[in-house]
Structure formats: structure tokens, C-alpha cells
N, C-alpha and C positions, 0 to 999 in steps of 0.2 A: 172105664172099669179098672182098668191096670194104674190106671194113675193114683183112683182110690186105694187100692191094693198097696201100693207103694208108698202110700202116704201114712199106712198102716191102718187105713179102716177095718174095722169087720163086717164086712162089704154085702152086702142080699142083692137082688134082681127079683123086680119084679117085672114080668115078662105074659106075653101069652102062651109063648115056650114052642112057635114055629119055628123060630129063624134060631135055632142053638149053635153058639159057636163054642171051640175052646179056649180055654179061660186059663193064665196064669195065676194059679195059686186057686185056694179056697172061696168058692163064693156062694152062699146060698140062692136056692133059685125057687121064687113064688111065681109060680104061673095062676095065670086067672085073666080075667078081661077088664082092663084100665079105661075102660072110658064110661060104667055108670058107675051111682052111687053106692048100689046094692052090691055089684060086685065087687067095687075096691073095698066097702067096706069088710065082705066075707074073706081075699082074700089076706088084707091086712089088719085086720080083727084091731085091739090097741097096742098094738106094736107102736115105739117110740123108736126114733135116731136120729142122732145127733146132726146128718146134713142128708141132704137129698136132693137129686138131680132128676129133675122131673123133664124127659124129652119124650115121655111115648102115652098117648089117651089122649082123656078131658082134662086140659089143663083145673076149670073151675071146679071141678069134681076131684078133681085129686087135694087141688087147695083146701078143697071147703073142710076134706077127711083128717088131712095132716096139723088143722090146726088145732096148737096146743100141744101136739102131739111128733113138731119136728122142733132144733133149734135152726136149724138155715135149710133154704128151700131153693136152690137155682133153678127155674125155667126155663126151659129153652122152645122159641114159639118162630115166627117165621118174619121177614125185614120185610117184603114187597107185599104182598097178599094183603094185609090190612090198610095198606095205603090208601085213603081218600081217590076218586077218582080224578082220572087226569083234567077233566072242567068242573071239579070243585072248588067253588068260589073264593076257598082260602088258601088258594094257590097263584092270585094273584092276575091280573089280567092277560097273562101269556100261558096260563094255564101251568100243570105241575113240571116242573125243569126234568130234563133228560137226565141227571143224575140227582138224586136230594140229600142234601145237607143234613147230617143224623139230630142237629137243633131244631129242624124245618118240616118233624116228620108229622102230617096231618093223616088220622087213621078215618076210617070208614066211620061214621054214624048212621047209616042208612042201610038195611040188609038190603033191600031193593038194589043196590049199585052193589051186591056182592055177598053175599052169604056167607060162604067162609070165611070171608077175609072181614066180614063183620063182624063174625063169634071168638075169631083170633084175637080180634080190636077186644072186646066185650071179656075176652078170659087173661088178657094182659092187665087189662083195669082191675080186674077182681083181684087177681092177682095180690097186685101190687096194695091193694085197698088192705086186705088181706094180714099182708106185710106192718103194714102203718097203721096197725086195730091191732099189731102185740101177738095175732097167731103164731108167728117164725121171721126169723129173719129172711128179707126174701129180696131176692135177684134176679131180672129178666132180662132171658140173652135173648136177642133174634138173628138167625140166623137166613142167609139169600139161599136161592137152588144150592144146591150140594153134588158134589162131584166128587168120587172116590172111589177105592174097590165096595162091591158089596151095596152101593147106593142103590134103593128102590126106584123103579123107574129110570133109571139113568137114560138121560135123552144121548149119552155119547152113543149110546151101541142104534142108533140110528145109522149112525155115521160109519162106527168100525163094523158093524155087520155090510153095509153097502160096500168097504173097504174089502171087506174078506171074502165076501164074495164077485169079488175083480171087478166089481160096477164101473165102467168108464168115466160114466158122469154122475153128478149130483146134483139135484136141482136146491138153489138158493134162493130166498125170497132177496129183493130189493138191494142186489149186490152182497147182501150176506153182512153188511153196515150196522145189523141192529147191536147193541151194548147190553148187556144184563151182567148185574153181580153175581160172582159166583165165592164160591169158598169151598176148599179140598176138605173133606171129610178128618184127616189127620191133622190138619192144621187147627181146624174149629172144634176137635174133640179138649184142645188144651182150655178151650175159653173158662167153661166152668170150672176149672179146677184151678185156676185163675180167681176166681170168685170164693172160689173154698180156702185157700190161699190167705187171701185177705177180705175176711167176711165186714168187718166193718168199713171200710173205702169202699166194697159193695153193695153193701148195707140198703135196700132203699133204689136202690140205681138201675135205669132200662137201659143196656148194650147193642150196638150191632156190630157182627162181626163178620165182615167180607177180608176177601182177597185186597191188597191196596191195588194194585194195578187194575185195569178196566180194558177187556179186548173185544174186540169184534167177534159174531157167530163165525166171518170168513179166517178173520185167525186166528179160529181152535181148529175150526175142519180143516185147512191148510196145514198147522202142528201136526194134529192126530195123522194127520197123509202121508207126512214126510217120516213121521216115528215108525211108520209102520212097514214103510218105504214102498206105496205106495201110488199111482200116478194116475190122476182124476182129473178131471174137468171140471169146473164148478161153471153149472147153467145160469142163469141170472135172470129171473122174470117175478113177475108182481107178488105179493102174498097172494092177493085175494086167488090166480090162478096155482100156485106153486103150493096146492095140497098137499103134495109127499114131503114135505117137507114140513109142515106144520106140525109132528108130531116133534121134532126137536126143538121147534122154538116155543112150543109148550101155551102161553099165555099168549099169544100175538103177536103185532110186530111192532109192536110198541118199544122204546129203550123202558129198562126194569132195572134202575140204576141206583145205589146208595152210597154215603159213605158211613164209615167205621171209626172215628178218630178218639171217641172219650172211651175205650176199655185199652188203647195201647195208651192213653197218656196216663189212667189211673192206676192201672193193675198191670202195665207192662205184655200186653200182649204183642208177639210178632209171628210171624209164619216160620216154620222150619221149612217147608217144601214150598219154594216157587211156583208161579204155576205152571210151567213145561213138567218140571217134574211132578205134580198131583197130575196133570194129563196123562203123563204115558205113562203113571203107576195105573190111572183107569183106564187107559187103552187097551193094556199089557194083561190088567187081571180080565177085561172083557173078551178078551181072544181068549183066553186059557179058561173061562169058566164053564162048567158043564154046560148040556142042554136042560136040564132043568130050570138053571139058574139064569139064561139065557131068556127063556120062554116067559117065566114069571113077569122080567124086565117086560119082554112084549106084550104083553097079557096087560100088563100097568100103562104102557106108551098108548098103545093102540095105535101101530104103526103095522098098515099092511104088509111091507116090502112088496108092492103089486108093480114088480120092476116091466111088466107089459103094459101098463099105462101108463109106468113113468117116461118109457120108450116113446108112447105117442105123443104124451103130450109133449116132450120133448120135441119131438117131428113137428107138430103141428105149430108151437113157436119160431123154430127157425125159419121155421117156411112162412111162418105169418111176418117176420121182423125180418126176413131176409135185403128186400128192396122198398123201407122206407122212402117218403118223400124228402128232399134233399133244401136245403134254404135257399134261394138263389144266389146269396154273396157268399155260401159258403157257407164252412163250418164256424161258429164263433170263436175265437182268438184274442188271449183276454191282452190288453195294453195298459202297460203300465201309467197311475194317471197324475205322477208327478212331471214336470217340465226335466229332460235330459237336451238340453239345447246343444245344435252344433254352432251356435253365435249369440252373440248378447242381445237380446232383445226378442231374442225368435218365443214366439208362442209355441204352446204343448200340442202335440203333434199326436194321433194315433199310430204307433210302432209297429 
């Protein structure tokens, strides 16, 4: 919104008008509810404008109202969610790769494997269809999970809530190994205005915009620990059993990996905030936010904090892994399996 502002738009919002923040400068504000027809249409009657950043409703319902009636249209819709499932056949016989290639991206054709992530797929095509039928210039950004102050649902305050309430340990599914794309809320607010920028190079073109770097669930909760200065144990045991923990890795345990490389080669996108720093600006605004705003996030997670069966079942793993069965030669010890000879002719040896 600032950035339209400053680019000299005469800026509106169309909003449902819960979540009010304040705003630099002038900006008109249409409250109403964005996701049917009957209501975008009442609440933007034939209002015309020149660009529009469409990130909140029905995307196809917003398109279908605006054409004719915007000259450019940025979408902003989601990177993982509409993915094809991981044993969909066009993903080759190893099934879909741990990170995908933003050339390689196969969407969902089947609501049966996924419903929302079907209608994402389903409102990205219209979309774009849309666009190349002369309604507006149109441009669709997809954005990974989203991290930042203010993010709905932020799966962090699993974590800093456990943090701040001195939780000793944290239970982590599968060493805490899984990968998923993320992107800081301040960093991916630039993308569309990127696009507004230079609407013709955008012209027509579907984006993803993640973080470049790619880390581990174990080191963000490791980050977030040490910013908070904080001293936890991180527990280690299977998904299927490490419930309490499910509500921060949100989708599974699957890696939920992309990359981003055609909007920084076209339009020059890069990050201002690394991501230590997009973490501890959302570490830092989750400790400080109200109870209100606190609650909502929980209300969205649907994370008990039921620290009395985290306790047991904590108990009950150690005591169940305490005295595995042991190999009889031992532990495996890997040996290096080129020839290191101490004479000429000697064969490879196990080290």
C-alpha cells in the first residue's frame, strides 16, 4: 500500500475492514466481502483503475468483475498448494523432487488430490486466460508460507509461545530435516510493485517468489531460540507420533520446496531482509503482540499448547528409545572406498 502511495497512486482498499491498520497518507477504504460476485460487484459498483493488486477473496471472481474495467491486474495466489501431488505421473518416476524447479511446476488437475490447491490451480488459469482475452493486463505472483509481523496463522508463535513460556523441550518430528519455502512478508510485499514497475516485461508472466536460501524446520527453531536467548532441547521422534508439533509444520512432513529465479532475472527482484532478520522481526513482533492478536493466531493454528501431554509423551519416548537393541559389530563406521595404500600393490582395505 505505501509503495502505491509513493509511486503516486490515488490508492483505495478494498477490504472487509477487520484487520485496520494505519496507513501513510490518504487512502480510501471499501469494505465489503471479496470473495462472491454479488458482493464485489455492490461493493465496487463500475469503478475503474488503472492497476490493481488483487491478494485477498476469489481470485476468479474478482477477475471476471474487473474486466474491462482495470488496465493491469497483479495476483497474488500461493507457490505449493496447487502443486500436483507428490506420485503424480508427471513428475517422473522418482516422483515430485524435494525442491521444484519454478519451469517444472505441474498444478493439481484433480480436486480429489486437493481441493484448495485445485481451485488455486483453476483461479491462476482463469486468471491468466483472462489476461490474454484483452480483459487487463495481468500478472500472477505465487507466493510459499509467509512469515512476518502480523502474518495470519504464523506457525512461529508455536514455537515463541513454547519459548516464552520457559518450555524446556520441544518436540521435533524426524530431526526437525523437513525444508519448505518460506518468504518474509516485507520482502514479498516489493514483488507486485515490481510488476507495476514494469507492466509490460510482466505482461502475461506467472512468478514465484520465495526467500533464495532454503533451511531446515530445526534451523529456524534453533534461530528463533538463540534471538530470544532462550535454552531448549529439541526432542526428536517420528511425525506420525510428534502431534504437538504438527501444528507448525502445518502440511506434513513432506519437504514443500520451490524455487524463484524468472521475477529476480526479469523485473530485478532481491530481498532487503535476510532471513535471521525477517525471523527475529517475527519473533520480536510475536512476543510484543497483544492477547488478542495472540489468540486469533491460535484460534487459526489450532495448536493446543497441552504442555501435560507433551510432558508424557515426551516420558514415554525416552523410556521407550532409552535401551535399543545394539548391532553386534557395532555401530556402523563409514570407510572411505578409494584405495589409501601403505605399499604398492596392497588392496583397498576397510579403515
Amino acid at each position: 500500500m505505501h509503495g502505491l502511495l509513493e509511486r503516486g497512486f490515488d490508492t483505495t482498499i478494498f477490504h472487509a475492514g477487520t484487520h485496520e491498520v494505519s496507513l501513510r497518507g490518504e487512502v480510501r477504504h471499501i469494505h465489503g466481502d471479496p470473495h462472491f460476485p454479488e458482493t464485489i460487484a455492490q461493493a465496487l459498483g463500475n469503478s475503474e483503475f488503472d492497476v490493481v493488486i488483487a491478494q485477498y477473496g476469489r481470485l476468479q471472481h474478482i477477475a471476471g468483475h474487473l474486466r474491462g474495467r482495470a488496465g493491469q491486474v497483479v495476483a497474488i495466489g500461493g507457490a505449493m498448494s496447487p502443486l500436483a501431488a507428490p506420485t503424480d505421473a508427471r513428475w517422473g518416476p522418482l516422483g515430485r523432487p524435494a525442491v521444484v524447479r519454478e519451469q517444472d511446476r505441474h498444478l493439481l488437475t484433480n480436486a480429489a488430490d486437493g481441493k484448495l490447491g485445485f481451485r488455486i490451480a483453476q483461479a491462476a488459469a482463469a486468471f491468466l486466460q483472462a489476461g490474454a482475452d484483452g480483459g487487463f493486463g495481468a500478472t500472477y505472483i505465487a507466493y510459499p508460507a509467509l512469515y512476518g509481523p502480523r502474518q495470519p496463522g504464523s506457525p512461529e508463535w508455536s514455537i515463541v509461545r513454547r519459548l516464552r513460556d520457559r518450555r524446556p523441550r520441544i518436540i521435533v518430528p524426524d530431526g526437525g530435516m523437513r525444508i519448505e519455502s518460506r518468504a518474509f512478508t516485507r520482502n514479498v510485499a516489493l514483488a507486485p510493485l515490481l510488476a507495476v514497475d514494469k507492466p509490460t516485461q510482466a505482461r502475461g508472466q506467472s512468478y514465484v517468489v520465495t526467500d533464495r536460501e532454503l533451511y531446515t524446520v530445526r534451523q529456524r527453531i534453533e534461530f528463533i531460540a538463540r534471538h530470544l536467548g532462550a535454552d531448549v532441547d529439541l526432542v526428536d521422534m517420528p511425525y506420525r507420533l510428534a502431534s504437538p508439533s504438527h501444528a507448525f509444520y502445518r502440511q506434513g512432513p513432506a519437504h514443500r520446496a520451490t524455487c524463484g529465479e524468472l521475477i529476480r532475472d526479469e523485473l530485478g527482484y532481491t530481498e532487503t531482509f535476510d532471513t535471521a532478520a525477517g525471523l527475529a522481526q517475527t519473533a520480536d513482533w510475536l512476543i510484543a503482540a497483544s492477547p488478542a492478536e495472540t489468540g486469533e493466531i491460535e484460534s487459526q493454528l489450532a495448536d493446543p499448547f497441552d504442555y501435560g501431554f507433551e510432558d508424557a509423551l515426551i516420558t514415554w519416548w525416552q523410556e521407550a528409545t532409552a535401551s535399543p537393541p545394539q548391532p553386534g559389530d557395532g555401530p556402523y563406521r563409514y570407510s572411505h572406498v578409494y584405495r589409501h595404500p601403505d605399499r604398492a600393490g596392497e588392496e583397498w582395505r576397510r579403515t
